[in-house]
TIRO-2110 file (N, C-alpha, C; in Angstrom, 1 decimal):
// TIRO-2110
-0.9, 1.7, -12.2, N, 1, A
-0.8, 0.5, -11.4, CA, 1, A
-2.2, -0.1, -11.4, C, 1, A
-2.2, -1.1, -11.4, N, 2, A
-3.8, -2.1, -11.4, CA, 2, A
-4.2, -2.6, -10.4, C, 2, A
-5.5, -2.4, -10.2, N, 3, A
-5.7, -2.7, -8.3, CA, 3, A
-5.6, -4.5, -8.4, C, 3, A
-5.2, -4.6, -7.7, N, 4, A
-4.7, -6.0, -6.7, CA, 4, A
-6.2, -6.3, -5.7, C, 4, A
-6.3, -7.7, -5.9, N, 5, A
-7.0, -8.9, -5.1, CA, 5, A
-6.5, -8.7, -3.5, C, 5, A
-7.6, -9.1, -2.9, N, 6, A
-7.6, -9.0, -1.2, CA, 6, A
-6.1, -9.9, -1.1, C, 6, A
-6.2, -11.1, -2.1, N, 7, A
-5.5, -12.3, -2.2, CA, 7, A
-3.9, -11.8, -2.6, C, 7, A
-4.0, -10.7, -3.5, N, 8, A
-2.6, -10.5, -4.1, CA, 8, A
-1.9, -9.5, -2.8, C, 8, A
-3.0, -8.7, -2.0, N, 9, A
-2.4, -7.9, -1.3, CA, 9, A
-1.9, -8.7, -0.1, C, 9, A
-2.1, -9.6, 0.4, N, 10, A
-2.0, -10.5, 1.4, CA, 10, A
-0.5, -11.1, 0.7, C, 10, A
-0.3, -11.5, -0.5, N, 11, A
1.0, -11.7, -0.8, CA, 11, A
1.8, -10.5, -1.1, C, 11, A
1.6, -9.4, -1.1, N, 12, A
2.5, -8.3, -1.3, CA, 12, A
2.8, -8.1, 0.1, C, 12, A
1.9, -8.0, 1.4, N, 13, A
2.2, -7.8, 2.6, CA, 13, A
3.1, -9.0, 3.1, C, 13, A
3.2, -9.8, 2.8, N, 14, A
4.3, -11.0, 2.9, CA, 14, A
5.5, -10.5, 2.2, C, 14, A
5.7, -9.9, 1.2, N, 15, A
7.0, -9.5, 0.5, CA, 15, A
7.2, -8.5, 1.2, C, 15, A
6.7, -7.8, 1.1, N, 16, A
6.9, -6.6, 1.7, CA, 16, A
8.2, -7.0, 2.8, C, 16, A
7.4, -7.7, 4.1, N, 17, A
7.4, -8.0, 5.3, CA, 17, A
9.3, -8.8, 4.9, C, 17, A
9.4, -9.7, 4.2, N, 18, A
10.2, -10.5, 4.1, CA, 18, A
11.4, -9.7, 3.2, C, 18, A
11.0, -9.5, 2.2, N, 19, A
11.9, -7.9, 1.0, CA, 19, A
12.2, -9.2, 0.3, C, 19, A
12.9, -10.1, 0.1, N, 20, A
13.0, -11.0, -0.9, CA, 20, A
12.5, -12.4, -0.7, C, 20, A
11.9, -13.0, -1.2, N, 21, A
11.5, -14.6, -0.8, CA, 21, A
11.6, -15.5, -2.1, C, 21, A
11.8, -16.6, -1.9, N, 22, A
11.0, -17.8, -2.8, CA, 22, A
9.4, -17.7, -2.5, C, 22, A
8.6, -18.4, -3.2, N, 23, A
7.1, -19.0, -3.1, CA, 23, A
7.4, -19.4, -1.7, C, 23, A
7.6, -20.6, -1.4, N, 24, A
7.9, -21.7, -0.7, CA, 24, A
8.1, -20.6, 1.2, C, 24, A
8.5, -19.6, 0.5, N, 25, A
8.9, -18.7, 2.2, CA, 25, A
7.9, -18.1, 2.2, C, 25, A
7.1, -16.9, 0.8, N, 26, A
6.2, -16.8, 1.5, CA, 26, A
4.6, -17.5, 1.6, C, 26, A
4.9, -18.6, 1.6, N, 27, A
3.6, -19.8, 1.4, CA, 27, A
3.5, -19.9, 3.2, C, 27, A
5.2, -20.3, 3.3, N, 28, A
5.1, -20.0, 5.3, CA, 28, A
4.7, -19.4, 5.7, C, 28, A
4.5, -17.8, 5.3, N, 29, A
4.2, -17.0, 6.4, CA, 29, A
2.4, -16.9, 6.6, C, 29, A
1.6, -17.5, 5.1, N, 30, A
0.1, -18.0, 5.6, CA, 30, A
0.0, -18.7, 6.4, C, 30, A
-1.1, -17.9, 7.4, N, 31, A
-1.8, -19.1, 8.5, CA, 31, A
-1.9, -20.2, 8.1, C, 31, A
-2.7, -20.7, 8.6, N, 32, A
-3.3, -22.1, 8.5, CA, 32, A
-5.1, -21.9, 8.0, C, 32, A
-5.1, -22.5, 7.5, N, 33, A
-5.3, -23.6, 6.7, CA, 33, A
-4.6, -22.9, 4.9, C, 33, A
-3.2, -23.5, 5.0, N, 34, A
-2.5, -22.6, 4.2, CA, 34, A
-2.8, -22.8, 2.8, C, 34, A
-2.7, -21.6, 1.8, N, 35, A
-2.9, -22.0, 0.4, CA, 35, A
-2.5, -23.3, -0.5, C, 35, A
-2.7, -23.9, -1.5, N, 36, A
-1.5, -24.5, -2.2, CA, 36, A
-0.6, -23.7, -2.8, C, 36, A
0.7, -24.5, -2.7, N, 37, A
1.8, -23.6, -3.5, CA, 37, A
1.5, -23.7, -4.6, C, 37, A
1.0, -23.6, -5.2, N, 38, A
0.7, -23.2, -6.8, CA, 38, A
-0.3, -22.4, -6.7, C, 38, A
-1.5, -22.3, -6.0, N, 39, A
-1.8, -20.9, -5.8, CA, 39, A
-1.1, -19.4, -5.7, C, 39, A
-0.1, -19.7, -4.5, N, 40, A
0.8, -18.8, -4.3, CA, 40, A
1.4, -18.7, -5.4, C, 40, A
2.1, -19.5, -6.0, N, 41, A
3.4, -19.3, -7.2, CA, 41, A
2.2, -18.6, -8.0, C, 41, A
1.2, -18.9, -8.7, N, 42, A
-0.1, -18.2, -9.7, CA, 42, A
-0.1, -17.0, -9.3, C, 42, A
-0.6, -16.5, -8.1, N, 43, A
-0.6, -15.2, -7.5, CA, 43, A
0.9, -14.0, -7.7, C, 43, A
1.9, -15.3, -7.1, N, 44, A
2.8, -14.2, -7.3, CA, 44, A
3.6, -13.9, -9.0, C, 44, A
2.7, -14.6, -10.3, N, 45, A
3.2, -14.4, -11.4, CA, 45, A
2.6, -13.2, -11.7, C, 45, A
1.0, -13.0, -10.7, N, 46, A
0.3, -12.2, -11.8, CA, 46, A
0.7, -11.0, -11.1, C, 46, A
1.1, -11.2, -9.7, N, 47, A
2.2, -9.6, -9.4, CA, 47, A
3.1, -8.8, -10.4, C, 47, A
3.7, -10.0, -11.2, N, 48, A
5.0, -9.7, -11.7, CA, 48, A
4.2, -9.1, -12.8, C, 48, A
3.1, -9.6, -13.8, N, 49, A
2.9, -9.0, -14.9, CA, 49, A
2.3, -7.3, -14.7, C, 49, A
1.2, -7.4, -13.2, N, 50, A
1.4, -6.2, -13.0, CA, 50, A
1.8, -4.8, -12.3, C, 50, A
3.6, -5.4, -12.5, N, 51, A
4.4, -4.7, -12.2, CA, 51, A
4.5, -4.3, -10.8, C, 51, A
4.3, -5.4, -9.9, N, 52, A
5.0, -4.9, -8.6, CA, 52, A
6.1, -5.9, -7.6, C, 52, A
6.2, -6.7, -8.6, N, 53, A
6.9, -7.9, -8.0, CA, 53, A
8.5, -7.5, -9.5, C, 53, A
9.6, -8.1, -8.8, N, 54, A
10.9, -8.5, -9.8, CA, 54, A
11.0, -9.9, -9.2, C, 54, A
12.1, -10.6, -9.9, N, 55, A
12.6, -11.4, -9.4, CA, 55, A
13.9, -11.6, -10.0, C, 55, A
14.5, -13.0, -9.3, N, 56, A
16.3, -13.1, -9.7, CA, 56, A
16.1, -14.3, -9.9, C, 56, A
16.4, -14.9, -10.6, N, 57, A
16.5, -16.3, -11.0, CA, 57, A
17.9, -17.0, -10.9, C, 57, A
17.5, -18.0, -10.0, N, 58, A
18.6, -19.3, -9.7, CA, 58, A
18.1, -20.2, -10.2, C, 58, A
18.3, -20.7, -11.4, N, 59, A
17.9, -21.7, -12.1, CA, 59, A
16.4, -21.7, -12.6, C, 59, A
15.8, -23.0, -11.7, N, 60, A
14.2, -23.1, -12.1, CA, 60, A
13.8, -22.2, -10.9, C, 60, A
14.2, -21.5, -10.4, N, 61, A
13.9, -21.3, -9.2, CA, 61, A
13.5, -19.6, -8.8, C, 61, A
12.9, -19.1, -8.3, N, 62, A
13.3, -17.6, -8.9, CA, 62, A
12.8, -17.1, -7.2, C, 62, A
13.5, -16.2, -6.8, N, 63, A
13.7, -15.1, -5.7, CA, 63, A
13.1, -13.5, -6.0, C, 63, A
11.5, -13.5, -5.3, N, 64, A
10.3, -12.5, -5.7, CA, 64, A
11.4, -11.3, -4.9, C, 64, A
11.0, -10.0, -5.3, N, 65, A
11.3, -8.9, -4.6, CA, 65, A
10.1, -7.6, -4.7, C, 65, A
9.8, -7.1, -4.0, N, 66, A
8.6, -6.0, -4.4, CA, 66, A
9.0, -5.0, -5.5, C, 66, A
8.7, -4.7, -6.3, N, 67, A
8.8, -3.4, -6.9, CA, 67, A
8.5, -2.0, -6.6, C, 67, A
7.4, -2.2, -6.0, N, 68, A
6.5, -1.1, -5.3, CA, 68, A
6.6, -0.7, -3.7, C, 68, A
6.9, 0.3, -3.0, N, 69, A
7.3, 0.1, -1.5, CA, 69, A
5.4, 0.2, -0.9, C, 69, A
5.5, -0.2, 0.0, N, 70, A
4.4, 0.0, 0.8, CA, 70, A
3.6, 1.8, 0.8, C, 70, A
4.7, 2.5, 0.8, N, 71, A
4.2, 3.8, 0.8, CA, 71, A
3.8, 4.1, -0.7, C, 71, A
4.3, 3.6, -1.6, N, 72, A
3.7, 4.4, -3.1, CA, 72, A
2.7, 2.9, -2.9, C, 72, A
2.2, 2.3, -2.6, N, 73, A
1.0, 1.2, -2.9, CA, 73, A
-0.4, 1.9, -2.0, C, 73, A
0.4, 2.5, -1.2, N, 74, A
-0.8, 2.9, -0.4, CA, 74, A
-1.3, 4.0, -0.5, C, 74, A
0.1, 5.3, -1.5, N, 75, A
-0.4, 6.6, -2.1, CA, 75, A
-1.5, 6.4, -3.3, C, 75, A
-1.2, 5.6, -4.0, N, 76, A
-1.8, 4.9, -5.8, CA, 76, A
-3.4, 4.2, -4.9, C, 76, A
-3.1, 3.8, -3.8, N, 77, A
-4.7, 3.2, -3.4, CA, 77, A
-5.6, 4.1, -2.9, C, 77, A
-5.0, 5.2, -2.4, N, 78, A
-5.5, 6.5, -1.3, CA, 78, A
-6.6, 6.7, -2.7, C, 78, A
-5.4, 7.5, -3.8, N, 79, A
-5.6, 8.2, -4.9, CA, 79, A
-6.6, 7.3, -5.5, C, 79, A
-6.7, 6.0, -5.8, N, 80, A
-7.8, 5.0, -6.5, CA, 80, A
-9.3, 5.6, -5.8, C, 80, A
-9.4, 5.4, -4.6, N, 81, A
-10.7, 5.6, -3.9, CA, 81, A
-10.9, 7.0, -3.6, C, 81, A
-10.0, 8.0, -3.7, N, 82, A
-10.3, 9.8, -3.6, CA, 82, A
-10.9, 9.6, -5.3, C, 82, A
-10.6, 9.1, -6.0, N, 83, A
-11.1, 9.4, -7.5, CA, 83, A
-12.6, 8.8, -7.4, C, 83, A
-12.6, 7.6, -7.0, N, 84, A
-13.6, 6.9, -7.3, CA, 84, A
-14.7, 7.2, -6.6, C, 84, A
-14.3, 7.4, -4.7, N, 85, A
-16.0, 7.7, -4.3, CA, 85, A
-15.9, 9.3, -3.6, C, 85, A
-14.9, 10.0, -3.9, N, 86, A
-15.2, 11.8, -3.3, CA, 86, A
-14.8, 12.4, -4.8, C, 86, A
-14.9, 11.8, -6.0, N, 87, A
-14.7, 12.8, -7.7, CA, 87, A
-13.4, 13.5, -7.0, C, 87, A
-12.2, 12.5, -6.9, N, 88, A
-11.0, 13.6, -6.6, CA, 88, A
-10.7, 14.6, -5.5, C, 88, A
-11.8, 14.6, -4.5, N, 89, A
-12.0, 15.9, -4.1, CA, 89, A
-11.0, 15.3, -2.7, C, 89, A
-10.0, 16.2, -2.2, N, 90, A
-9.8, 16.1, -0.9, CA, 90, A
-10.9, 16.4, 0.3, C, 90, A
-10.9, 17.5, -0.1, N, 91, A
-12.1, 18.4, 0.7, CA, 91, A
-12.9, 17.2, 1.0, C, 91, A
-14.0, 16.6, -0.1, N, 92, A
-14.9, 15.8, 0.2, CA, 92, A
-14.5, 14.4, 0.8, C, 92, A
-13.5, 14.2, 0.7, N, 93, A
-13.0, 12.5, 2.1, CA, 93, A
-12.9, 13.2, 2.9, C, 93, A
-12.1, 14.9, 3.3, N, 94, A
-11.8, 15.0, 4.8, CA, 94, A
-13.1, 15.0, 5.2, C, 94, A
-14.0, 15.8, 4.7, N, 95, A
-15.3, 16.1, 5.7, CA, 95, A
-16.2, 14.7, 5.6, C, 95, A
-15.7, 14.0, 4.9, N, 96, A
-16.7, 12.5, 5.2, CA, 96, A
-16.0, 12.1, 7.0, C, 96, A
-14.7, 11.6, 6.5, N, 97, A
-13.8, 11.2, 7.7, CA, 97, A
-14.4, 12.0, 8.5, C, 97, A
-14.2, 13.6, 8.6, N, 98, A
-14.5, 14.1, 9.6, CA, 98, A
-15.8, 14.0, 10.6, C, 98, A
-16.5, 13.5, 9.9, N, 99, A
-18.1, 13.1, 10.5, CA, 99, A
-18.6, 11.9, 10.6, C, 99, A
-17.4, 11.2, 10.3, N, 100, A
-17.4, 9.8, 10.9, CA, 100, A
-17.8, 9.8, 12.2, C, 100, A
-18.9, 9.0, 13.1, N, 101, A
-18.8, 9.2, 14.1, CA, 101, A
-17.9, 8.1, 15.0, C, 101, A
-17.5, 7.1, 14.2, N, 102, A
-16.2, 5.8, 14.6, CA, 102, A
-14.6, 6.7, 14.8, C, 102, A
-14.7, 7.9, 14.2, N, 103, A
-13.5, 8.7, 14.4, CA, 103, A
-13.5, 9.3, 15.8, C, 103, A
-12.4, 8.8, 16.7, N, 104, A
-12.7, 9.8, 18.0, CA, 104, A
-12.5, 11.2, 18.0, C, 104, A
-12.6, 11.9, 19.3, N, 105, A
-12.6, 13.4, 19.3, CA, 105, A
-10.9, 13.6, 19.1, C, 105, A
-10.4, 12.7, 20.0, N, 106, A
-9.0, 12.4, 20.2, CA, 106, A
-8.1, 12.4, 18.7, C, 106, A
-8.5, 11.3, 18.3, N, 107, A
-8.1, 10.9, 16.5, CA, 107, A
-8.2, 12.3, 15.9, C, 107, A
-9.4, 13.2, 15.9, N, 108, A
-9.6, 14.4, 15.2, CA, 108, A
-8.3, 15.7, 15.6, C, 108, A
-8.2, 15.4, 17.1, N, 109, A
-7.3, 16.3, 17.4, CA, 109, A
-5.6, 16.2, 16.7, C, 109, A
-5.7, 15.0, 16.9, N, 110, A
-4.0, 14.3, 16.3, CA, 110, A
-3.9, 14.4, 15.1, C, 110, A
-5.0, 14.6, 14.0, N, 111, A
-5.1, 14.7, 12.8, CA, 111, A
-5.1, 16.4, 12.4, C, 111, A
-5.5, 17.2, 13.2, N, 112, A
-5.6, 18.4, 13.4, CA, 112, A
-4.2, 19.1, 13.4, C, 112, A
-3.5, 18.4, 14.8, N, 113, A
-2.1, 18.9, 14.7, CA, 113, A
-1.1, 18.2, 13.8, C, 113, A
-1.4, 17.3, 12.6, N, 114, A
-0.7, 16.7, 12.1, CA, 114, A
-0.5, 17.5, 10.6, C, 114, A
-2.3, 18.3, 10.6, N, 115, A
-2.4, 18.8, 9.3, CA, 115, A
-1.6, 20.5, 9.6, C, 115, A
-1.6, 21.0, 11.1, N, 116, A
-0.8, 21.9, 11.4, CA, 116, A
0.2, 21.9, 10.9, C, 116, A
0.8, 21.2, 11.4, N, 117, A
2.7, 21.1, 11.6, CA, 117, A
2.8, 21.1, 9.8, C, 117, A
1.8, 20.4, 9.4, N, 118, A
2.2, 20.6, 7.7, CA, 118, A
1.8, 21.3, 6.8, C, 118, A
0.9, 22.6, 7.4, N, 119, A
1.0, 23.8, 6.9, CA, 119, A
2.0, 24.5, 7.1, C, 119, A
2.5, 24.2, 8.5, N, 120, A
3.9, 25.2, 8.9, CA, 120, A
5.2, 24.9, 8.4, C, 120, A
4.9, 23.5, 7.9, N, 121, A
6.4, 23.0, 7.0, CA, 121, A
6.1, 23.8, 5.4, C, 121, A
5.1, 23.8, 4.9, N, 122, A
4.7, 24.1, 3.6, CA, 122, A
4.8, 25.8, 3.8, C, 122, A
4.8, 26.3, 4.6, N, 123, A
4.9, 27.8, 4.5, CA, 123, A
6.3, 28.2, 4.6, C, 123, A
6.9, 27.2, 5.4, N, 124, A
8.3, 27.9, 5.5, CA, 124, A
8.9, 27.4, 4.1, C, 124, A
8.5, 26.7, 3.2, N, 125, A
9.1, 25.8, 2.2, CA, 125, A
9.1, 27.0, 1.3, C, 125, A
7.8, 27.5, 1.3, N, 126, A
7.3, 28.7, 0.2, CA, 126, A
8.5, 30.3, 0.8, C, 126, A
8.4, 30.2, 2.1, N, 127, A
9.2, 31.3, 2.5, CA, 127, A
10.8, 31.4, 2.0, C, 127, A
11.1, 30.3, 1.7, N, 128, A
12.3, 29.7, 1.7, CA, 128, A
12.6, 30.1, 0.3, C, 128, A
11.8, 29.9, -0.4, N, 129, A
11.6, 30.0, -2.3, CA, 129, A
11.5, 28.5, -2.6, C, 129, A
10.9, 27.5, -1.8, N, 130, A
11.0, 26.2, -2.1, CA, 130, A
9.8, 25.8, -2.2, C, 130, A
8.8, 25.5, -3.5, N, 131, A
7.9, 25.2, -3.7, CA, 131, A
7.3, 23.5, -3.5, C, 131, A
END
């Protein structure tokens, strides 16, 4: 997948939001001081070339749909920036995050029991014979 513009993500969170649109619907859902539609229409071609946009065509007219769900856009983006500024490393984002000091004690705790419950799911998977 090819990382995407602040600009293209702003129209995928519009598709997303809507699951199918014309240009024209999601041109509405920009604030104000709104793009031109042909901005938008430009934007959402170069979605389609890479590869997260489909569409249906009614005539001249064509009906966007995402390709990509929110969750695999946001796995592929995790995965872009674990590669790029921790060399891949889990380890090295947790203990960045972890010493964040904008991270509360609170947030650490919830993330704590979240990484729990999913060792305990991952052990019983393995107990199970389910890898």
């Amino acid at each position: 997948m090819k990382e995407l513009t602040k600009a293209e993500e702003q129209v995928m969170e519009y598709l997303w939001k809507l699951e199918r649109a014309f240009v024209k619907e999601i041109l509405d859902e920009f604030p104000e001081p709104k793009p031109a539609y042909t901005t938008v229409s430009t934007m959402v071609r170069i979605l389609e070339k890479k590869g997260m946009v489909g569409y249906t065509a009614y005539g001249k007219n064509h009906q966007y749909y995402p390709l990509v769900s929110v969750k695999e856009y946001a796995r592929l983006s995790f995965r872009h920036v674990l590669t790029k500024h921790f060399n891949s490393s889990v380890k090295r984002f947790a203990s960045f995050f972890a010493s964040d000091r904008d991270v509360s004690l609170s947030e650490l705790e919830e993330l704590k029991l979240l990484l729990e419950k999913e060792i305990e799911k991952r052990k019983e998977g393995e107990s199970d014979g389910n890898t």
